[in-house]
C-alpha positions in Angstrom: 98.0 49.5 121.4 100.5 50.4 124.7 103.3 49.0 122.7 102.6 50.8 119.6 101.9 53.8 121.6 105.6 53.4 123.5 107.4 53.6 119.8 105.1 56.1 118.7 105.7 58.7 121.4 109.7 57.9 121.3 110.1 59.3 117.2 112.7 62.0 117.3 112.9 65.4 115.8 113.5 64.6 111.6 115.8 67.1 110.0 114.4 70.4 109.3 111.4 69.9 111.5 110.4 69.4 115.1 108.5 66.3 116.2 106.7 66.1 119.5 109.4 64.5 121.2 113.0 64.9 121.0 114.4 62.1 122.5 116.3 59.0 121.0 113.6 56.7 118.8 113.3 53.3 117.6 115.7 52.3 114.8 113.3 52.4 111.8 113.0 56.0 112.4 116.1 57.1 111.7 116.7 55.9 107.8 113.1 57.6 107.6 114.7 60.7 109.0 116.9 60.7 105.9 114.2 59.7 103.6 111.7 63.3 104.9 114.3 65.2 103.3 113.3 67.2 100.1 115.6 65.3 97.4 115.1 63.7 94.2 112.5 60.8 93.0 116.1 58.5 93.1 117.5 60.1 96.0 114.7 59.3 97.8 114.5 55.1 96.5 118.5 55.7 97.7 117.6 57.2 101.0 114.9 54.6 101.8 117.6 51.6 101.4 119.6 53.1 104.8 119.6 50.5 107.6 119.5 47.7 104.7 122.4 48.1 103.0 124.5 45.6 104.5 121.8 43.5 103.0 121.8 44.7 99.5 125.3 44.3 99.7 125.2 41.1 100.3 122.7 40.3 98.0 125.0 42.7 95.3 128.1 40.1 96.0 126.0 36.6 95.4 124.3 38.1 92.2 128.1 39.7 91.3 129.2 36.0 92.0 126.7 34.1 90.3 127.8 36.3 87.0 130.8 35.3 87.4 130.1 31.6 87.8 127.8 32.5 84.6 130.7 34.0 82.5 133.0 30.8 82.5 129.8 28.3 82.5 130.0 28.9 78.4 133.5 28.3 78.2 133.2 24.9 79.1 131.6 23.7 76.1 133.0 26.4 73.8 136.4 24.7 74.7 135.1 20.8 74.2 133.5 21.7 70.7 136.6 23.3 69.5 139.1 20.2 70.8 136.9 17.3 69.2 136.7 19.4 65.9 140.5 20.0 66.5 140.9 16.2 67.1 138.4 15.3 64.1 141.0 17.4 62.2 138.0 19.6 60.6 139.2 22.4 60.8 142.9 21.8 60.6 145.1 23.9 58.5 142.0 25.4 57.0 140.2 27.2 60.2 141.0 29.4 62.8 142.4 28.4 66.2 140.7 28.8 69.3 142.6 31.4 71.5 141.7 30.1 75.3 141.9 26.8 73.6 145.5 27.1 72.6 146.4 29.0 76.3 145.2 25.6 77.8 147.7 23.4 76.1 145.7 22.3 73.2 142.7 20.2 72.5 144.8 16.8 74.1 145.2 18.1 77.4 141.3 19.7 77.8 139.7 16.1 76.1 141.8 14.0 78.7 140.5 16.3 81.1 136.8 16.3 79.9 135.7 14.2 82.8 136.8 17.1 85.1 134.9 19.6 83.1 131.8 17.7 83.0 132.1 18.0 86.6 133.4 21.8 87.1 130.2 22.7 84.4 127.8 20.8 87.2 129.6 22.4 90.0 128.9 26.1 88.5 125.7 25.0 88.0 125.4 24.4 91.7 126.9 26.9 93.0 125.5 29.8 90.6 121.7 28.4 91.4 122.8 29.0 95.6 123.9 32.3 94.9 121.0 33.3 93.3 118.9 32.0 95.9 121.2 33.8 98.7 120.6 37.1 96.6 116.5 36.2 96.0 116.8 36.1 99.9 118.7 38.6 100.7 116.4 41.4 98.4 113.9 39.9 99.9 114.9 40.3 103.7 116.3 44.2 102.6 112.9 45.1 100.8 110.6 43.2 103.3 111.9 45.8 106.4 112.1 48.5 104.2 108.6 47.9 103.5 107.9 47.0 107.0 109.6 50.0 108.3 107.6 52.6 105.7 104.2 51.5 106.5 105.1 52.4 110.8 106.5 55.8 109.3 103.2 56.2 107.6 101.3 55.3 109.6 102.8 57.2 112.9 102.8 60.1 110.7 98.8 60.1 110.3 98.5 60.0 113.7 100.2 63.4 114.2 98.7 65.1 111.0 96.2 67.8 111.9 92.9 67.4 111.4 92.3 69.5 108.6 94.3 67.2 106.8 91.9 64.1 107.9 88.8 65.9 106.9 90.1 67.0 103.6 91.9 63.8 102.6 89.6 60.7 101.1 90.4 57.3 102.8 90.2 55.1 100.4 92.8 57.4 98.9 95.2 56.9 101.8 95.1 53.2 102.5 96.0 53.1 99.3 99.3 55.0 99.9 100.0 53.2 103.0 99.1 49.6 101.0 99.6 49.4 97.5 102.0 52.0 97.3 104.4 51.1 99.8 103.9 47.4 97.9 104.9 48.7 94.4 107.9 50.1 96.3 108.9 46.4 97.9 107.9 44.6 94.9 110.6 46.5 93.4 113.9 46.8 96.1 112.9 42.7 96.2 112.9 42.4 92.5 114.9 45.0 90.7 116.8 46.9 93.4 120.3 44.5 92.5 119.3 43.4 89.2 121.3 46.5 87.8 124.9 45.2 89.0 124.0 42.6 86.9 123.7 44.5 83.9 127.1 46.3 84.5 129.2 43.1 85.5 128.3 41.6 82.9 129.4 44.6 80.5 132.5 44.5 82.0 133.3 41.4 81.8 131.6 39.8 78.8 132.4 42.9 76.4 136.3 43.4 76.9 136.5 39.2 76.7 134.7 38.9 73.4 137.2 41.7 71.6 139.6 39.8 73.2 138.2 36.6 71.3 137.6 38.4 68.4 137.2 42.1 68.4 135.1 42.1 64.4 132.7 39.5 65.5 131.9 41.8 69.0 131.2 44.5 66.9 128.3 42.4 64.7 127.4 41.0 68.5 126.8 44.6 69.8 125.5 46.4 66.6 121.6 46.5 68.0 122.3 46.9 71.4 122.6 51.2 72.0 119.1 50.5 69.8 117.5 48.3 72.9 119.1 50.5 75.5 117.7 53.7 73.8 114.1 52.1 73.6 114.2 51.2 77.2 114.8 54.4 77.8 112.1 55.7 76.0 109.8 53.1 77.7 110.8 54.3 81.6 109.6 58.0 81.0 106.6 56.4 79.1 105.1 54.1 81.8 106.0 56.3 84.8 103.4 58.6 83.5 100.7 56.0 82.7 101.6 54.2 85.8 101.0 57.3 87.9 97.9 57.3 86.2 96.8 54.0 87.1 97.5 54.3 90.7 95.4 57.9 90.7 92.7 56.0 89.5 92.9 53.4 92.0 93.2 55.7 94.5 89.8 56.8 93.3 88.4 53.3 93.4 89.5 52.4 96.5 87.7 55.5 98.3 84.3 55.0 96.3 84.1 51.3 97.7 85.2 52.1 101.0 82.9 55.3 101.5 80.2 52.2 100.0 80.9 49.6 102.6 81.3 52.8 105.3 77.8 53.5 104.9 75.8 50.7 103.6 73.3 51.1 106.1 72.2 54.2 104.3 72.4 52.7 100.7 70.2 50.2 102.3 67.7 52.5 103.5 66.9 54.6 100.6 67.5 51.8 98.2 70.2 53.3 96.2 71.9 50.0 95.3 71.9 50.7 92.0 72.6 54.2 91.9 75.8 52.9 94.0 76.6 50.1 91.6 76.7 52.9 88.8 78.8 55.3 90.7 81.1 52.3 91.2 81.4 51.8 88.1 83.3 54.7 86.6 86.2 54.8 88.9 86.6 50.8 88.2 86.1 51.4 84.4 88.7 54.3 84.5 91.2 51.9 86.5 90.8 49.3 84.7 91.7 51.6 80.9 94.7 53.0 82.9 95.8 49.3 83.9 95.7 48.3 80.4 97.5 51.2 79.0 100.0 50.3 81.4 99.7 46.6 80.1 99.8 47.8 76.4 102.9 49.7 77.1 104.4 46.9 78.9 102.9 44.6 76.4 105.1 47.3 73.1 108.2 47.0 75.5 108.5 43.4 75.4 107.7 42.4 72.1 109.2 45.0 69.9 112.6 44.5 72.5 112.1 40.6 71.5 112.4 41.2 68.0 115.5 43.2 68.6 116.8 40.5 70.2 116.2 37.8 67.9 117.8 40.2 65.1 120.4 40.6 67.0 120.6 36.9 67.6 120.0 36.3 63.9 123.0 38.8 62.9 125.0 37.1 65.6 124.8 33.5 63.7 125.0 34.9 60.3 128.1 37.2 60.9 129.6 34.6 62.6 128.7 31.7 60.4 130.3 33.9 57.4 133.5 34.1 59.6 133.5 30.6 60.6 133.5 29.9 56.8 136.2 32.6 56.3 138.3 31.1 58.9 138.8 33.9 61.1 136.4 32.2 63.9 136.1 28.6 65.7 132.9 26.9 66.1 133.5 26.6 69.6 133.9 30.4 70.1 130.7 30.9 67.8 128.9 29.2 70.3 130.5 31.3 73.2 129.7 34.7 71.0 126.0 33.3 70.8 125.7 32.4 74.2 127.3 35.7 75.5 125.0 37.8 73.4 122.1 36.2 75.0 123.5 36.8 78.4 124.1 40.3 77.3 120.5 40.5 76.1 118.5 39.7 78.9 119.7 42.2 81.4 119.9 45.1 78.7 116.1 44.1 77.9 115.5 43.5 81.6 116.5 46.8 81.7 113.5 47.9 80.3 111.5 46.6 82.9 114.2 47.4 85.5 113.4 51.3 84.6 109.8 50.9 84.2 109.3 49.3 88.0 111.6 52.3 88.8 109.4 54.4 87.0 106.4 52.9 89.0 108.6 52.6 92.3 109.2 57.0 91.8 105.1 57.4 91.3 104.6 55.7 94.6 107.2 57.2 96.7 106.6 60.2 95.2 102.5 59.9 96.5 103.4 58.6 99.6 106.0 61.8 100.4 102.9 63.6 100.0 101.8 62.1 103.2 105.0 62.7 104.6 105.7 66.4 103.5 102.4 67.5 105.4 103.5 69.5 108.6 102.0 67.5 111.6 100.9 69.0 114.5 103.0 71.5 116.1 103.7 72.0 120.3 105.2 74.4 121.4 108.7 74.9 122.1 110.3 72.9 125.2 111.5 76.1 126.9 108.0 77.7 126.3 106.0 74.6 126.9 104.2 74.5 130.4 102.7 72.3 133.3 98.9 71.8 134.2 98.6 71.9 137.9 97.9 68.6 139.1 95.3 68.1 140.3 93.5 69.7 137.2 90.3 71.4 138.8 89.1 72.2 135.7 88.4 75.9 135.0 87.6 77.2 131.6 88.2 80.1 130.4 87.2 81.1 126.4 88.6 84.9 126.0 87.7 86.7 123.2 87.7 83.5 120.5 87.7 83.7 117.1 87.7 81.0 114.7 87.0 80.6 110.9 86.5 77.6 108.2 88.0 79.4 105.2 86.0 82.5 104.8 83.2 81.5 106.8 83.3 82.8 110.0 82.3 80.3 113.2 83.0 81.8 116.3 83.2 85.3 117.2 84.4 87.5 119.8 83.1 84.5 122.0 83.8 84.6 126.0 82.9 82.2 128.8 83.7 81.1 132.2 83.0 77.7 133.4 83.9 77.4 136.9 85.8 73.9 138.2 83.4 70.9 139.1 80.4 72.9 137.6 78.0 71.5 135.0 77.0 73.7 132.4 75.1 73.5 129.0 75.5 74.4 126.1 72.5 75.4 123.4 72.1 77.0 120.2 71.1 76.8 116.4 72.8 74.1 114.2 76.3 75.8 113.1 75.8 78.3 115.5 79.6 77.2 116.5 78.9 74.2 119.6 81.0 71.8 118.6 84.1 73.8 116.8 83.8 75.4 120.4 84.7 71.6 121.9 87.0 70.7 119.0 89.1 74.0 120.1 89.1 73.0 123.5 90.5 69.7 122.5 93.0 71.8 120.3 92.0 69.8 117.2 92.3 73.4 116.1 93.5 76.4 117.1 91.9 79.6 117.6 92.3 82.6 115.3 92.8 85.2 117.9 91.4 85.3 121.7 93.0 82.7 124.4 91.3 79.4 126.0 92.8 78.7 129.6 92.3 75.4 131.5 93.2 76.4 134.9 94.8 79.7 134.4 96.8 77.7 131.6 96.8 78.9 128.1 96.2 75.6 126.1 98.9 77.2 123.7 101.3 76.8 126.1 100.5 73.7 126.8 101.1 69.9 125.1 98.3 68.7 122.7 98.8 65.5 124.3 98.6 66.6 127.9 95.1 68.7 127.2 93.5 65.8 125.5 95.2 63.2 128.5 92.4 65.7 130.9 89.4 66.1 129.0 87.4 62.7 127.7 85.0 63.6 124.7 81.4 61.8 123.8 81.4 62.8 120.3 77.9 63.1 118.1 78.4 59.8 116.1 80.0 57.6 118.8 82.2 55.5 117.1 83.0 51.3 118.2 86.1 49.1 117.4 84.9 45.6 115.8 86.4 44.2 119.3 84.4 43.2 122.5 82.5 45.8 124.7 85.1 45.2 127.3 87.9 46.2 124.8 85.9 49.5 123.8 85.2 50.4 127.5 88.9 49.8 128.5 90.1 52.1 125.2 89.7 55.4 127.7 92.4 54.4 129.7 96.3 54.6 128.6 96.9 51.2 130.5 94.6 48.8 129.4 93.3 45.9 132.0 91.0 48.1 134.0 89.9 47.1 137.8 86.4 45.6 137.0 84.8 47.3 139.3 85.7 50.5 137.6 85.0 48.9 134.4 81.0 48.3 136.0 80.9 51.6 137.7 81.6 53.4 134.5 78.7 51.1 132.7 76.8 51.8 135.8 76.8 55.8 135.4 76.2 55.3 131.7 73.1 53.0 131.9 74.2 50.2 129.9 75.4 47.5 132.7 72.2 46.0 132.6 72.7 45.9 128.9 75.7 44.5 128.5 75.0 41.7 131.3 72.1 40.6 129.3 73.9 40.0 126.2 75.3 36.6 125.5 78.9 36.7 126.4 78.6 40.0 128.6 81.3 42.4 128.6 83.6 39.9 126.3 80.6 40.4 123.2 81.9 41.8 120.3 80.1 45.0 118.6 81.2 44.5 114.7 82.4 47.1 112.7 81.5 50.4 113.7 79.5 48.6 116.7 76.8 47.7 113.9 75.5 44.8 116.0 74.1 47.3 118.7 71.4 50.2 118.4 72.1 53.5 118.6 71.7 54.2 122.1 73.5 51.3 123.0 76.3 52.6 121.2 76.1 56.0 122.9 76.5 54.9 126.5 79.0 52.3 125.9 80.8 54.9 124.4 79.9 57.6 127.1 80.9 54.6 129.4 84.8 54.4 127.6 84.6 58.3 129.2 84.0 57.9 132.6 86.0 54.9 133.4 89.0 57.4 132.6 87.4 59.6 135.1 88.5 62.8 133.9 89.0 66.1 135.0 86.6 67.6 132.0 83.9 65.2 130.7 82.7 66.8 127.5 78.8 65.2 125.9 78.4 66.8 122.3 75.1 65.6 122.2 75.8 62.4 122.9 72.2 61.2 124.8 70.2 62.2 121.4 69.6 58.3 121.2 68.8 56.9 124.1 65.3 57.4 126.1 63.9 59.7 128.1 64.1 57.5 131.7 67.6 56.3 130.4 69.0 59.9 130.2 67.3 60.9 133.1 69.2 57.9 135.1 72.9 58.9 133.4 72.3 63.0 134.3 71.5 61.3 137.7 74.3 59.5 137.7 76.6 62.6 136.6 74.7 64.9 138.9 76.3 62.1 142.3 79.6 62.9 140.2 79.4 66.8 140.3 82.2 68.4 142.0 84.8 66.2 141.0 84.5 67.1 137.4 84.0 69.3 135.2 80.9 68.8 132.4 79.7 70.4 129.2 76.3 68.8 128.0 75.6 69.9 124.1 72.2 69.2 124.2 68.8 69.9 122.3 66.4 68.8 124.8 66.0 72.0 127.5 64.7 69.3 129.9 68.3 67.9 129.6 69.9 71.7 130.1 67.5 71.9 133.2 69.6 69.4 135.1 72.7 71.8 134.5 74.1 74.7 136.9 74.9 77.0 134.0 73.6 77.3 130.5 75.1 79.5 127.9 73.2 79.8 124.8 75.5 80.5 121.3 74.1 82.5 118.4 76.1 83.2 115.1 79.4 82.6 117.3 78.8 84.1 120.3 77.2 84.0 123.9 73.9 85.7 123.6 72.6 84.3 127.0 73.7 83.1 130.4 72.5 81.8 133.9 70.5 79.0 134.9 67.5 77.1 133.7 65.5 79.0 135.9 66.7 82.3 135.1 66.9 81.4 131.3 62.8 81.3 130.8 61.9 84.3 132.9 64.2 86.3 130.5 63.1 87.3 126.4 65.7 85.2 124.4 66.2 81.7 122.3 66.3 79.7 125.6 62.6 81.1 126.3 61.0 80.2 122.9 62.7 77.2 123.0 60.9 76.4 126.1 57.8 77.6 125.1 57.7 75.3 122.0 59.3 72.4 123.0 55.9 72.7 126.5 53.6 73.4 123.9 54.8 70.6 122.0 54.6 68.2 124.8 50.8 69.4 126.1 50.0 68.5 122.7 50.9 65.0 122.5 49.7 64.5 125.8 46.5 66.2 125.1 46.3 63.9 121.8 47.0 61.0 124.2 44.4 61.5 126.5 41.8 62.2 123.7 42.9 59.1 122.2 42.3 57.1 125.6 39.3 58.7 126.4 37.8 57.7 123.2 39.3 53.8 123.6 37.5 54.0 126.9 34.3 55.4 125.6 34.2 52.7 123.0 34.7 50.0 125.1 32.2 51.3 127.5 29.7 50.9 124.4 30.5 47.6 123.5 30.0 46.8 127.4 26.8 47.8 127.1 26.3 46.4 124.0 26.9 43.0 125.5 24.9 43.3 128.4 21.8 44.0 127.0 22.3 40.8 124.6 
């Protein structure tokens, strides 16, 4: 996507690392900039709220507000109880007074007033229901673009990760980082994030009002609570390790049913649906024991924190039932004592679950930094960083290359030239180092030791993006958006909306305009998934067609004409062959009589150029390229021998039944 590419390549450098581009970047980057930095499991939830603070203050305020408007909602009917009972004469002489009662003016003045209370009590009720909805929204806002602003982090981040990190990494694994992680961490900036300052206004406020009511019956109201704060506690460290748990195993899950649906062609084929049905089945079994531990633990937390509460509760009405009786408490202030203590309740056992979505919120920040920590791709520094020549001729050079996986060694020693506007092939054994040879080139990797020069220009020295921006690439397993053949085609070029007639030369050169004419909507068909509605040589030029129409400098085919037809690849090396001079082309190849149509062949054994020269040169000379030859002749006198053996004898039996026939 242009747009998405315009953001992408404008991310600035992130503290203590260099990014590709060191100019100013869109604002979501910065409070990520903050967020890469190696700190804390809460320093990093912290870090992630910059740019949405304003918000969570806001929504901080209504929720502070709405506790307030809580607080004195009690009062009301605390203070109506005690002036009818006071009126009623009840507890005259023989009970205690009402405190806020008596600072009012006595029960007279708040029962000819009762009317206006009535009303204040619906009025709080009002007004504390909008500020919780303001807060809801605001969370929700503040969480939603944090959320938002994660998953563009993430994912412009896997765009610039090397490839070793893409080959070792299991998908299913990462969308899961970049989906249900990144939810887990909404779900709780939206839902917990200000449900804390809850929990401490309403210690400050309700605590020091209750001692000043009555400071005995505050101690019986409190005497459980360090218990449920303690066992909160104890549930945060518990479920943050089962919870990280979990999400490992649906990591797991999530990879073996996309690697399924990836390749259900090939579960098709061999009829291993049941085999695949079983191996599905362990990673959703251990998912689904992990989810309920965390549902058991969850499950422990509320119900052994309920009973607390209702002891609490229950000590709350017994205490102050004895002091009512005792005199030394109203029944209007019992009923404010038990409807404080249940205000206190909820948030210090909300707290529990407050600490266990932190707990979960840590385990998913935590997996996603490990996204984040890996080093991306490296360019080389501005002052260092050089020009191509424009126009790019293409000249390669490979000087003394040498390249490993691990311990096993790919290339080595290797050295070729490939003059500009020449064709050249390239042949060799399986892993005898072809295509690590193209992925250098394309500086997926980087070379051990030895230098590769694209006109005189070390690639080193050069931009990754500006080597690939030259060379197009037909890979081995051409791979298709599920968008139209039109979209595919036009994916080559860095501004989309090609000139049609570019679009139909390209198709033209890659033998597939015919093709694509004859299907039912043309060039506006859509391929599916993986291009799973076309065959495989279909899929091959379309894709070899997205190369051309970018027309580049290098055109690179790693055997990319294994599925089409003889006469078809015939017509594209035709096609190419009207081309040559004003490009550049390496054909990885099996068939010789594909290398034949090249200037240059080199031929690669264990990592290095064994042969060199043309096709013609190539079979007069001992070597691979000679046997190769040989066999693949011998091959082909064969099958035509068995063809004309197996005409002849069609003919001769036909003859027979000629004669058959005529003497009847």
């Amino acid at each position: 996507m242009p747009g998405f590419r315009r953001v992408r390549d404008r991310v600035p450098a992130f503290p203590g690392r260099l990014l590709p581009d060191q100019t100013a970047g869109p604002a979501w980057v910065v409070p990520l900039a903050a967020f890469s930095m190696k700190t804390s499991g809460l320093r990093h939830l912290w870090q992630l709220t910059l740019g949405q603070r304003r918000r969570f203050g806001l929504a901080i305020g209504a929720l502070m507000l709405a506790t307030l408007v809580g607080f004195v909602e009690p009062l009301i009917p605390a203070l109506v109880i005690d002036a009818l009972f006071a009126t009623l004469e009840v507890t005259a002489d023989r009970g205690a007074d009402n405190r806020l009662l008596i600072e009012l003016g006595g029960p007279g003045v708040v029962l000819d007033h009762v009317w206006l209370l009535a009303l204040l009590l619906v009025t709080l009720v009002a007004v504390g229901g909008g500020l919780n909805y303001l807060k809801g929204r605001w969370a929700a806002e503040a969480s939603e673009h944090i959320a938002r602003r994660l998953r563009d982090h993430l994912y412009d981040h896997l765009q610039r990760l090397p490839t070793e990190y893409h080959q070792g990494a299991e998908t299913g694994d990462t969308v899961q980082r970049c989906t249900s992680d990144v939810e887990t961490v909404r779900t709780f900036f939206a839902a917990q994030g200000v449900e804390l300052g809850r929990a401490v206004l309403l210690l400050v406020l309700v605590v020091p009002f209750m001692l000043w009511l009555n400071p005995a019956m505050t101690l019986v109201a409190l005497l459980l609570m360090p218990l449920l704060v303690i066992f909160a506690a104890y549930f945060f460290f518990k479920v943050k390790h089962v919870f990280k748990s979990s999400d490992e195993a649906e990591g797991r899950m999530t990879s073996t049913l996309q690697e399924n649906l990836t390749n259900i062609r090939v579960v098709r084929a061999f009829g291993r649906a049941g085999y695949e049905i079983e191996r599905f089945g362990g990673p959703n079994r251990d998912y689904r024991d992990w989810n309920l531990k965390v549902y058991r633990v969850m499950a422990q937390y509320w119900s052994l924190s309920e009973l607390i509460c209702m002891l609490q509760l229950g000590l709350v009405l017994l205490g102050g039932a004895w002091f009512v009786v005792e005199g030394r408490l109203t029944i209007g202030e019992l009923f404010a004592f038990l409807a404080y203590v249940q205000m206190l309740l909820w948030p210090v056992r909300q707290m529990g679950r407050i600490l266990s979505d932190m707990g979960k919120a840590m385990v998913a920040v935590g997996r996603i930094r490990e996204i984040l920590d890996r080093e991306e791709e490296v360019d080389p520094e501005p002052d260092r960083c050089r020009a191509l020549p424009d126009p790019l001729l293409g000249r390669i050079d490979f000087e003394s290359v040498n390249f490993s996986f691990g311990a096993s060694p790919v290339l080595q020693n290797l050295s070729m030239m490939i003059p500009a506007g020449c064709t050249v092939g390239l042949l060799g054994p399986s892993a005898a180092g072809k295509s690590t040879l193209i992925a250098l080139l394309m500086r997926l990797y980087d070379p051990e030791s030895g230098r590769i020069r694209l006109d005189g220009v070390d690639i080193a020295d050069l931009r990754r993006a500006d080597v690939r921006s030259r060379i197009s690439v037909v890979l081995q397993e051409p791979f298709l958006y599920s968008r139209s053949v039109r979209e595919n085609i036009e994916l080559g070029m860095e501004a989309r909306m090609v000139d049609e007639s570019r679009l139909v030369r390209a198709a033209q050169d890659a033998a597939v305009h015919e093709t694509i004419a004859g299907f039912h909507d043309g060039y506006e068909t859509v391929v599916g998934e993986r291009g799973v509605r076309l065959s495989g040589g279909q899929r091959q030029r379309i894709v070899l067609a997205r190369a051309l129409v970018k027309d580049p400098p290098v055109l690179v085919l790693d055997d990319a004409l294994s599925a089409v037809d003889t006469d078809t690849e015939l017509a594209i090396l035709d096609a190419l062959r009207h081309r040559r001079g004003r490009r550049t082309t390496m054909l990885i190849a099996h068939r010789l009589s594909t290398l034949a149509q090249t200037d240059i062949v080199f031929v690669i054994e264990n990592g290095s150029v064994t042969q060199q020269g043309s096709h013609e040169d190539l079979i007069d000379r001992p070597g691979l390229y000679r046997r190769l030859w040989h066999i693949q002749n011998d091959v082909e006198r064969d099958l035509a021998d068995e063809l004309d053996e197996s005409s002849g004898d069609r003919r001769e039996e036909v003859g027979r039944k000629g004669d058959v026939d005529d003497v009847g």
